[in-house]
N, C-alpha and C positions, 0 to 999 in steps of 0.2 A: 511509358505508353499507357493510356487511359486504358478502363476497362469496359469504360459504357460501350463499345459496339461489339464486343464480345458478349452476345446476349445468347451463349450454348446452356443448355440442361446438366446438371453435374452428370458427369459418368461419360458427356463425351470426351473425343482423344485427343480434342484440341486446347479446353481448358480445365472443366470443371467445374465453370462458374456460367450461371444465369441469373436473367433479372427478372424483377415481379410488378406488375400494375398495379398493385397495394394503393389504394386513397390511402391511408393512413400518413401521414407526415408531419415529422417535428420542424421546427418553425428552424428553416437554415439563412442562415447567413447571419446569425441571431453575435456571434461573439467573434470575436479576436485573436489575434497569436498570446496578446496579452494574458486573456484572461484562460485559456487554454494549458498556457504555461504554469499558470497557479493554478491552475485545475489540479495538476498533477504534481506541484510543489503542494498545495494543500494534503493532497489523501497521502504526503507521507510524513506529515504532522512532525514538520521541523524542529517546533518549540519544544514538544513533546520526548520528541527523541531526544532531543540535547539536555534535557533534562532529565531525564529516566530511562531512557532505554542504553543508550550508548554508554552509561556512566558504570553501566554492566559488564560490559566489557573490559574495565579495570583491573577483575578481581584476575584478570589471566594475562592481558597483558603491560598490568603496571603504567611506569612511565614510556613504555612505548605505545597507547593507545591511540595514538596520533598516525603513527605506521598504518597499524591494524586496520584505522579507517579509510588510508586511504587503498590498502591492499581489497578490503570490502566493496572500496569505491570501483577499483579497476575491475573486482571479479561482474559484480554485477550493472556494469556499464557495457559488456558483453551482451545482457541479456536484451538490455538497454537497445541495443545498436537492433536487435534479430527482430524486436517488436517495430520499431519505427522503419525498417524495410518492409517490413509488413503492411506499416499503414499508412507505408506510401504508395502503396499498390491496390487497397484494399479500403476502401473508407468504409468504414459500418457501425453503428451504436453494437451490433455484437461481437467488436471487437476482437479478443483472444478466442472468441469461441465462433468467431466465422473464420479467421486466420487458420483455425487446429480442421475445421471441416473442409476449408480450400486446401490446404496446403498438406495435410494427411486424408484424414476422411470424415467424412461426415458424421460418423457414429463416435470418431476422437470430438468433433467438433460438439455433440450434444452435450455428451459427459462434461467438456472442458465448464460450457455454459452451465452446466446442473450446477459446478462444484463451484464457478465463479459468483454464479448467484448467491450461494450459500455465504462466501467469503464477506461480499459486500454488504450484504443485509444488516450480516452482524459487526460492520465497523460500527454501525450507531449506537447500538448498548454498548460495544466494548469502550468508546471514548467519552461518551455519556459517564457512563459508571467511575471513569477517572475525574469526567468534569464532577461527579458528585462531590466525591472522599476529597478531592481535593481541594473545591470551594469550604466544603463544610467542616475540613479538620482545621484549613487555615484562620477559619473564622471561630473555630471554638480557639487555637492555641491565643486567639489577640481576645477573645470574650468567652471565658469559660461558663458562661452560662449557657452558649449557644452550643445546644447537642449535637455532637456528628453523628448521630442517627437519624438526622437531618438530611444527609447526602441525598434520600430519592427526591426530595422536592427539587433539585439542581438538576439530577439528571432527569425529571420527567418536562420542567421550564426547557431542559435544555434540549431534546429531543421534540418537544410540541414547534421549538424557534427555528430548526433545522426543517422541520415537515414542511413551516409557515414559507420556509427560504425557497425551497424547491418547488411549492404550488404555486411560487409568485412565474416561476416561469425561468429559464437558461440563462436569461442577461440576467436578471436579478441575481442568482443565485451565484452564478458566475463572478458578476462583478463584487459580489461583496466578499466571495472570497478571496478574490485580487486582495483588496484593502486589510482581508482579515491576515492573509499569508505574509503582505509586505509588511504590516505592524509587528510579527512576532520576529519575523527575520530581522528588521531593524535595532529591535532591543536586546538578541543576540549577539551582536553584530557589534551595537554600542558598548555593549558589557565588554563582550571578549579583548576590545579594543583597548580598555582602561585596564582592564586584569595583567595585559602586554606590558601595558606602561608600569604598573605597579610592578610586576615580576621583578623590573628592572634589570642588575646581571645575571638574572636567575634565564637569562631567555637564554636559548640555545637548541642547536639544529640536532644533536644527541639524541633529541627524543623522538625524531626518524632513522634511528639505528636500533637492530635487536638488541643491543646492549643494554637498550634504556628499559627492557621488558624483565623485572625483575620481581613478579609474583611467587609467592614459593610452589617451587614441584615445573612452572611453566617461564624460566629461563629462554630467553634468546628468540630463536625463528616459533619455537613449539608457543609459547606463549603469544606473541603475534599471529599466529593463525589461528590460536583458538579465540583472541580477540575479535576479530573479524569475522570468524563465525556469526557473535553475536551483534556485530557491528552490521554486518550484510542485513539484516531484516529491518534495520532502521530505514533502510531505501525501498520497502516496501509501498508499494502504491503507485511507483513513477509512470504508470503505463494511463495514469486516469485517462491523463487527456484523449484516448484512443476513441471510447464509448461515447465521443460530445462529438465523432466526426462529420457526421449529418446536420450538426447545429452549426457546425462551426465555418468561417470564408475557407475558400482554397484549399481544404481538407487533405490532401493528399503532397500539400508542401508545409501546412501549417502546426500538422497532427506529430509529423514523425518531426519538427525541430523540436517543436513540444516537449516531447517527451524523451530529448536530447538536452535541450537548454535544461529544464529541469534538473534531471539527474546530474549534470554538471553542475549548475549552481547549489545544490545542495549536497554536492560531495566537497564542495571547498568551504559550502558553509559546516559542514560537519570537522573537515580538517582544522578550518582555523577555528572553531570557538574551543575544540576538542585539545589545541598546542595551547590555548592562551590559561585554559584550566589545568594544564600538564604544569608550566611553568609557572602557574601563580599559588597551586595546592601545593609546588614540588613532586620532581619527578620520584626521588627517592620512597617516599610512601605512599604515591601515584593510585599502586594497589588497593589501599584501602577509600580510592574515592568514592567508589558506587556505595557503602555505609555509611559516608560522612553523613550527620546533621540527621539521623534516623531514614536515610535511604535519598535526604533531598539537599543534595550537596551544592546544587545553582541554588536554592534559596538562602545558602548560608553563603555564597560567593556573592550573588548580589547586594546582601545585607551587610557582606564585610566593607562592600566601596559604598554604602547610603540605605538609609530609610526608603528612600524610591525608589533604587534600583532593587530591592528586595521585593517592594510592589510593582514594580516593572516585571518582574522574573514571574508572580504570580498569573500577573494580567496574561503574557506571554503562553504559557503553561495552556489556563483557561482561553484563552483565544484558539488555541491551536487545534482544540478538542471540538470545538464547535467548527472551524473553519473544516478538520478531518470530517466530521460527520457528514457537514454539507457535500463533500467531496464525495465520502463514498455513498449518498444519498444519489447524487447524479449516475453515480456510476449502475448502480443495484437498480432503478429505473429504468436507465435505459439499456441493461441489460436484460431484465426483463420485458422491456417493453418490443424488442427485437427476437428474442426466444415464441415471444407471444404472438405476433403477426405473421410467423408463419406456421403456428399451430404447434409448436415444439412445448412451451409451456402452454397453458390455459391463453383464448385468445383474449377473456376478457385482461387482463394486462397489459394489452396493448392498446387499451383506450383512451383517448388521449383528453385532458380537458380544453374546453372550445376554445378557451378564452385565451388560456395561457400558455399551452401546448404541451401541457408537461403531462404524463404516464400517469393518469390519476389511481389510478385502482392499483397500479404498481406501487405509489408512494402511500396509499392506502395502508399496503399490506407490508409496507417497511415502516412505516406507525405504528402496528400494531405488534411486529417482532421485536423491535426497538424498545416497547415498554413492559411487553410481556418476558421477554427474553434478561435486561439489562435489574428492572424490577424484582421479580422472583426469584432469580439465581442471588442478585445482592442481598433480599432478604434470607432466605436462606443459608448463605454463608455469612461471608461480608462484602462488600461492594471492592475492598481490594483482591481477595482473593476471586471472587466473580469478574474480577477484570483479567486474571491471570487466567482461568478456565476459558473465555472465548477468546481471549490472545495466542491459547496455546491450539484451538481449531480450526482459525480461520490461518494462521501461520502453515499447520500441517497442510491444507488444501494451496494456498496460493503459490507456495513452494515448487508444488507439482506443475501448476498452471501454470507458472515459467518456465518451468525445464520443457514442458510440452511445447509454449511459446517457442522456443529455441527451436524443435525438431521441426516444425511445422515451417518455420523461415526456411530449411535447408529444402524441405519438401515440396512447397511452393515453387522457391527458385531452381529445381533441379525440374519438376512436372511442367512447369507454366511460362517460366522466363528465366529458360535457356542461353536463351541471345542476352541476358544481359546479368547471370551469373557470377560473381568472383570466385575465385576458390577458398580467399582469405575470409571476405566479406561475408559471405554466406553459406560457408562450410563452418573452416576453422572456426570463426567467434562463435558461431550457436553454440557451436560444441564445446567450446572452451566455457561460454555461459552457464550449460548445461552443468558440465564438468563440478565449478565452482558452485552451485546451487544446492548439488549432493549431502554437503556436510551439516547445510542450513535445516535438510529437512530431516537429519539424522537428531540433530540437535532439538528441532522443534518437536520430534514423533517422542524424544527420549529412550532413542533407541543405543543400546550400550553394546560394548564388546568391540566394534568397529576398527578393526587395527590403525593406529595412528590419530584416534579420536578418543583418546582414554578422559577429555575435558567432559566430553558427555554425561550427564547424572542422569538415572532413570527418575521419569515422571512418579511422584505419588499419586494418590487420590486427594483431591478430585481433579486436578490438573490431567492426571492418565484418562479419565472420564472421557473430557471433551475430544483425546485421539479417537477411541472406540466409537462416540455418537459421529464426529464426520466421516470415520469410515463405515459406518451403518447409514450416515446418509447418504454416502455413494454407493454403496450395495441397491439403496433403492432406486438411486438417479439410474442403476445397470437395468434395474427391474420397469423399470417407468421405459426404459430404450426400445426393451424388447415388445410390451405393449405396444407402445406408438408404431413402433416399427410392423408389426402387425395389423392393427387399425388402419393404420394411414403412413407408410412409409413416405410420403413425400412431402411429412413434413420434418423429417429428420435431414435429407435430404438438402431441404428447404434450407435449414442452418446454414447452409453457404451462397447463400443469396445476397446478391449487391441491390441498393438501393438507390443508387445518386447516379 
């Protein structure tokens, strides 16, 4: 049931939800199911993950890391499901933070948006700074003359190409990441397929039994779950396509397949490149794959079947970091740009450029976080350890923004749409979502002691750092509530405002 003639004031008993005469509007009908789909297959940077994030999840559970993925698959396909009822009810570029104001309250729904702001801004240094180290080691290891203290010229090219992407405007940006998502998916895909073939009788279904999970100390079911801990945050980002719902046709059938198809296509692309590297490294010392080759075990697996497939596995890598930035470029715009039109953030961020339609003063000030942020901390440290400190921030924050996502679906459908309620649907899975989320954020805060999470290792410095600065910058997104809320309560309010 649409929501456009439900045009009540939050607070009444009937919905919750009102609308706004806002001039302000991004250019709709601007993209596709297509391009929506890689919306949200891009910000969870496929290439990326299957080369370095998931290969982590080894060190616990072994030759079963293939399980693990897809136990990771199933936990957060829960979450999966609580957000696209959501935004099949709800179209809005503010997304999880108009979702958390409808469907709890409005004061859940600002914090949600402070803290989602925050997350997205900083995917651009954080994948910027791997497009760096990683263009610029790979090019000193083939030309030792060329300094990898080189990496900021990469990630500052590569952050100026992502700003250029999004001011071109939502089809641009969109469609290139169509092209960028399908290219890296393809030469995963291609790889994993010949790694199959080579394994040869080495294939075998074994490595979907706890049996095959044979790390030391994490044996059996215990090592499969603490794999999938770290397996879970590789699906990080699946909700993109939420925030393009004003850009996008038929919003309200096209947004929640989105971010359905997605999250499925890339839980089977996680599963199989994930069995064809189990059976072609061997399961038996499986464990030690997240160390092979100095931490980059796909560049030594693409290099073992070809010269070009080793260059393939590069390209793939750097494509992916550029295609994530673009993504969560769109995303951090027009989440700000939504925050901003109804006076929640500053209103100049919701202004939009004439030309092209896109959040200028928003992508403005994601240009300048991007450089100054990704920049400074890699100087500073190093540009890998700077990649680990905003990894380890924007994971602590978005974790939460899920498990909220989750309550906020039961809370909608229990407040607003009663008559069409499940108990399964949108009871159990949020909860169940919620549930499996838990260990993710225990894991990413490094928080120890946790009975039955003894996998957890406490944060050092500077890694513990970036926990403290985003909970200090949600201490002040609480302080910023109470202001607004004073000034102008009705633009906190405002946060659950529909626009379409």
């Amino acid at each position: 049931m649409s929501l456009l003639p439900i045009a009540v004031r939050l607070g009444s008993a009937q919905t919750g939800v009102h609308m706004s005469d806002n001039s302000v509007k991004l250019e709709k009908n601007a993209i596709g199911l297509r391009e929506v789909v890689f919306q949200s297959i891009c910000s969870m940077a496929p290439g990326a993950a299957i080369a370095a994030s998931i290969p982590a999840g080894a060190g616990f559970a072994g030759g079963a890391l293939a399980l693990a993925v897809i136990f990771a698959f199933i936990g957060i396909l829960f979450t999966a499901s609580s957000i696209g009822q959501l935004a099949k009810h709800i179209p809005s570029s503010g997304s999880v933070a108009t979702y958390s104001a409808i469907g709890l309250r409005p004061w859940v729904g600002y914090l949600v948006g402070w803290g989602y702001a925050a997350v997205e801004v900083l995917i651009v240094p954080l994948v910027m700074l791997q497009l760096g180290f990683t263009a610029a080691g790979e090019w000193h290891s083939n030309q030792k003359s060329f300094p990898v203290g080189s990496w900021w010229i990469f990630t500052t090219l590569g952050t100026l190409l992502v700003a250029f992407l999004v001011w071109r405007g939502i089809s641009t940006s969109a469609k290139t990441g169509t092209w960028l998502g399908f290219f890296e998916i393809t030469v995963f895909v291609l790889i994993a397929i010949i790694l199959i073939v080579k394994a040869g009788g080495h294939n075998s279904l074994s490595v979907f039994t706890p049996s095959a999970a044979n790390a030391k100390g994490f044996a059996g079911w215990k090592g499969v779950f603490a794999g999938s801990v770290f397996t879970l945050l590789a699906f990080s980002g699946f909700e993109a396509a939420a925030p393009l719902a004003e850009e996008s046709k038929d919003p309200k059938r096209n947004i929640p397949r989105a971010i359905m198809i997605a999250t499925v296509c890339i839980g089977v692309l996680y599963t199989f490149t994930t069995y064809a590297a189990t059976v072609n490294f061997g399961k038996d010392k499986f464990f030690g794959f997240g160390g092979y080759n100095n931490g980059a075990p796909w560049d030594a697996l693409g290099h073992g079947i070809s010269s070009l497939f080793y260059v393939l596995v590069i390209l793939a890598v750097v494509n992916s970091t550029i295609a994530n930035a673009n993504a969560g470029a769109n995303v951090f715009t027009r989440t700000a740009y939504a925050m901003g039109r109804v006076g929640a953030f500053p209103r100049g961020l919701a202004k939009l450029d004439p030309k092209h339609k896109t959040p200028r003063n928003a992508l403005v000030l994601q240009l300048i976080v991007g450089l100054v942020v990704g920049l400074l901390l890699g100087w500073k440290y190093t540009p890998q350890t700077a990649f680990g400190i905003v990894a380890t921030g924007l994971v602590v924050i978005v974790v939460v923004v899920y498990i909220v996502a989750n309550f906020a679906c039961i809370g909608y459908f229990m407040k607003h749409k009663r008559d069409e309620a499940h108990w399964f649907v949108h009871i159990v899975i949020p909860i169940l979502g919620a549930i499996f989320l838990i260990p993710g954020f225990f894991s990413a805060a490094g928080i120890t002691g946790i009975p039955g999470l003894d996998f957890i290792a406490k944060l050092t410095y500077p890694l513990n750092a970036a926990v403290y600065v985003m909970a200090g910058w949600m201490v002040v997104g609480l302080i910023s509530y109470f202001i607004i809320k004073k000034k102008n309560s009705k633009a906190i309010d405002d946060v659950a405002q529909i626009f379409m």
